[in-house]
C-alpha positions as CSV (number, residue, x, y, z in Angstrom):
1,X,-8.5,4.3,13.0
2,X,-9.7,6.0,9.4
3,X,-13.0,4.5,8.4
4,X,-13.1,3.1,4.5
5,X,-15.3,6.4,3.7
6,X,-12.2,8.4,5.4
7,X,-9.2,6.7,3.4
8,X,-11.3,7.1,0.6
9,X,-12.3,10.7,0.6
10,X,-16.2,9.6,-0.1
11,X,-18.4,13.0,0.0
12,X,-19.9,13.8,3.0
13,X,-22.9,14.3,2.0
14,X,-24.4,11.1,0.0
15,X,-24.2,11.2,-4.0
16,X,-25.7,8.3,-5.7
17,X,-23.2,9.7,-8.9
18,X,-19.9,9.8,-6.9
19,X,-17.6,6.5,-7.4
20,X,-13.9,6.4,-6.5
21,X,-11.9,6.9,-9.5
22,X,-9.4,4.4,-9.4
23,X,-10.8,2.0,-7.6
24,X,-11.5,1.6,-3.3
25,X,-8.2,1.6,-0.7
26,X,-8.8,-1.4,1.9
27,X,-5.6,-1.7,3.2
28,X,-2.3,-0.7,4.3
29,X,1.0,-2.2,5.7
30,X,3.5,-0.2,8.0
31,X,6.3,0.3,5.4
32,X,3.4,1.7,2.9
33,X,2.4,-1.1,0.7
34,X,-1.4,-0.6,-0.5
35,X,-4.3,-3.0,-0.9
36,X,-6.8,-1.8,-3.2
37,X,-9.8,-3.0,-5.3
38,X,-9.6,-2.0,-8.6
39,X,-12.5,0.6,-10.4
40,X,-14.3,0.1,-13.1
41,X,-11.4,0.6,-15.4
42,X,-7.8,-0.3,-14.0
43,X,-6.5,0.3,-17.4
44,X,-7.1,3.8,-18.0
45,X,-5.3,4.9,-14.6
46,X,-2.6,3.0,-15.4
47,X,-3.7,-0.2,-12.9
48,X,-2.7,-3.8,-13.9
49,X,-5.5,-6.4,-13.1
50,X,-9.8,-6.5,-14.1
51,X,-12.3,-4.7,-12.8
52,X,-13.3,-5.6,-8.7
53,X,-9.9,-7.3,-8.5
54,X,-7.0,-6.2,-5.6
55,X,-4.1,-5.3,-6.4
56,X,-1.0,-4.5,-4.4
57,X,1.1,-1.1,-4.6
58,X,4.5,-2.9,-3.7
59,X,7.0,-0.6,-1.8
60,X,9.8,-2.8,-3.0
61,X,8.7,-1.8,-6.6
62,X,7.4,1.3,-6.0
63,X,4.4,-0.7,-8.5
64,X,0.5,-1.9,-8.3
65,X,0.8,-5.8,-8.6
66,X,-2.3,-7.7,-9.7
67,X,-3.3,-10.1,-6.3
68,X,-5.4,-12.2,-9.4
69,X,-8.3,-12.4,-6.5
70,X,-11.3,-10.7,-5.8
71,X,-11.9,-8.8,-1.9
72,X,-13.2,-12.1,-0.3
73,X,-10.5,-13.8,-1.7
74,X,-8.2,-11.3,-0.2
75,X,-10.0,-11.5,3.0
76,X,-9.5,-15.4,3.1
77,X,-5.6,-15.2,2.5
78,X,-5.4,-12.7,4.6
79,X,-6.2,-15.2,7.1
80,X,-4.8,-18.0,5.9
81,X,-1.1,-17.2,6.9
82,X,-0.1,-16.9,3.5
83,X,1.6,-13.6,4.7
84,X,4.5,-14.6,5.8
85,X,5.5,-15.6,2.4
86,X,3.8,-12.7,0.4
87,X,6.2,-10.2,2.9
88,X,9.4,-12.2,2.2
89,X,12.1,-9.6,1.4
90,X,10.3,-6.8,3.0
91,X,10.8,-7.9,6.8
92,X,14.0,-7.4,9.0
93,X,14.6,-9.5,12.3
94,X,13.0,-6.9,14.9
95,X,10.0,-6.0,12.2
96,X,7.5,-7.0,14.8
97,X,8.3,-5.4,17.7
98,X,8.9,-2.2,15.6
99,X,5.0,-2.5,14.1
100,X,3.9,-3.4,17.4
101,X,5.3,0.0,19.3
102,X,3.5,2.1,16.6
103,X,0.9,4.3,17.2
104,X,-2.5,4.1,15.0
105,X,-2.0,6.6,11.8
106,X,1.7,5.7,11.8
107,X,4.4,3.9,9.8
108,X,7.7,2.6,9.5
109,X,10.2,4.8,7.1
110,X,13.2,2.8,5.8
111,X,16.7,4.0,4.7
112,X,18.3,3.3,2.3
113,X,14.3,2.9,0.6
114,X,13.0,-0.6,0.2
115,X,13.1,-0.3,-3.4
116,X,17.0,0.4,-3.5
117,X,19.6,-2.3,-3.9
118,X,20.9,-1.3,-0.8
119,X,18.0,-2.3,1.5
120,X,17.7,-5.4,-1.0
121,X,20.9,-6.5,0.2
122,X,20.7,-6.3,3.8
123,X,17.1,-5.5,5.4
124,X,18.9,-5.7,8.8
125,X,21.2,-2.8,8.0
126,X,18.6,0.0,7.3
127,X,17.5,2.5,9.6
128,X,14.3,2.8,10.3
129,X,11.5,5.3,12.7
130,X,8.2,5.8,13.0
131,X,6.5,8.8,11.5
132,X,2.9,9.5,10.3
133,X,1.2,7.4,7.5
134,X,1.0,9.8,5.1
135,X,4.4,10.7,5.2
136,X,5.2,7.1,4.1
137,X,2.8,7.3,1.6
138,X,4.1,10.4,1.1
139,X,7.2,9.7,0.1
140,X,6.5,6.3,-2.3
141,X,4.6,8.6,-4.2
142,X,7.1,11.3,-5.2
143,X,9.5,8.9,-6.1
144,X,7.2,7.5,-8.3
145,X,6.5,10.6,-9.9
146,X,10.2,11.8,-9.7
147,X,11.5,8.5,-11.6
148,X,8.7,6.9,-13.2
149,X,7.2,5.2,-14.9
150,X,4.0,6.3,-14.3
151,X,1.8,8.4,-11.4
152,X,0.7,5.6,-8.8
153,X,-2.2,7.6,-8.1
154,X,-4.6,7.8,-5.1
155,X,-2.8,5.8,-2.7
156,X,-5.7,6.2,0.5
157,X,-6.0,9.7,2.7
158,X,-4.3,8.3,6.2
C-alpha cells in the first residue's frame, strides 16, 4: 500500500518550504471517491470547506463535498459505522465481494458512470471490473475537466 508521502507526491528529499498545494489525500474508496484535508486555502483551488477540514470528492457528483469535520473527526466516523449511510446510492448488492477480490492499488470502474442517471436508476444493472487505481481516478478527472465545472485537481498519486 502507497504511504501518505507516496499519494501525496512529498519531495524526497526533506524541504521545510514544501506544503501540498491543495490540501493532504488520506483516503480513497474502490469506485474513486477521495478523502482529503483541505490546505491552507480551499477557496483559491476551487475547494468548498475551511482550512484543516476534509472534504469528500464524490464520484456520484463528480464534486468535493465539505465532511464539516476536522481528520480526527473523520477518523471517529469512520469508525463509528456511519458508513453505511454516507455510501447509500453508491453500493450494489454484490459490492463487497467485488471490493474484497481486489488487489491492493486497484479499483472498481462502473458503466454506465456513477454520476449518470443511468447508474442512478439501477446500481444493480451496471457493469463493473477491476482495474488500477489510477485509472479510476483517471477517468473522474477527465470528465470533470471535459464537462465542468471546474478542474477537481490533485486527486492522490495511486
Amino acid at each position: 500500500m502507497p504511504s501518505l508521502a507516496q499519494v501525496n507526491q512529498f519531495p524526497v528529499a526533506f524541504d521545510p518550504a514544501w506544503h501540498p498545494a491543495t490540501g493532504l489525500v488520506v483516503g480513497h474508496d474502490v469506485v474513486g471517491g477521495v478523502f482529503a484535508l483541505n490546505g491552507h486555502d480551499p477557496a483559491a483551488v476551487g475547494r468548498p470547506g475551511v482550512p484543516g477540514q476534509m472534504i469528500y470528492f464524490a464520484p456520484d457528483t463528480l464534486a468535493w463535498e465539505a465532511m464539516e469535520m476536522g481528520h480526527s473527526g473523520w477518523l471517529t466516523w469512520l469508525l463509528s459505522g456511519r458508513l453505511e449511510t454516507f455510501y447509500d446510492g453508491l453500493r450494489w448488492p454484490t459490492w463487497r465481494e467485488e471490493a474484497e477480490a481486489l488487489a491492493l492499488g486497484q479499483g472498481i470502474t462502473v458503466y454506465p458512470f456513477l454520476w449518470s442517471k443511468e447508474a442512478r436508476a439501477d446500481l444493480g444493472a451496471t457493469r463493473r471490473r477491476p482495474v488500477p487505481m489510477r485509472e479510476v481516478l483517471g477517468a473522474a478527472s477527465d470528465f470533470v475537466r471535459q464537462m465542468g465545472p471546474a478542474d477537481p485537481g490533485f486527486l492522490g498519486d495511486v
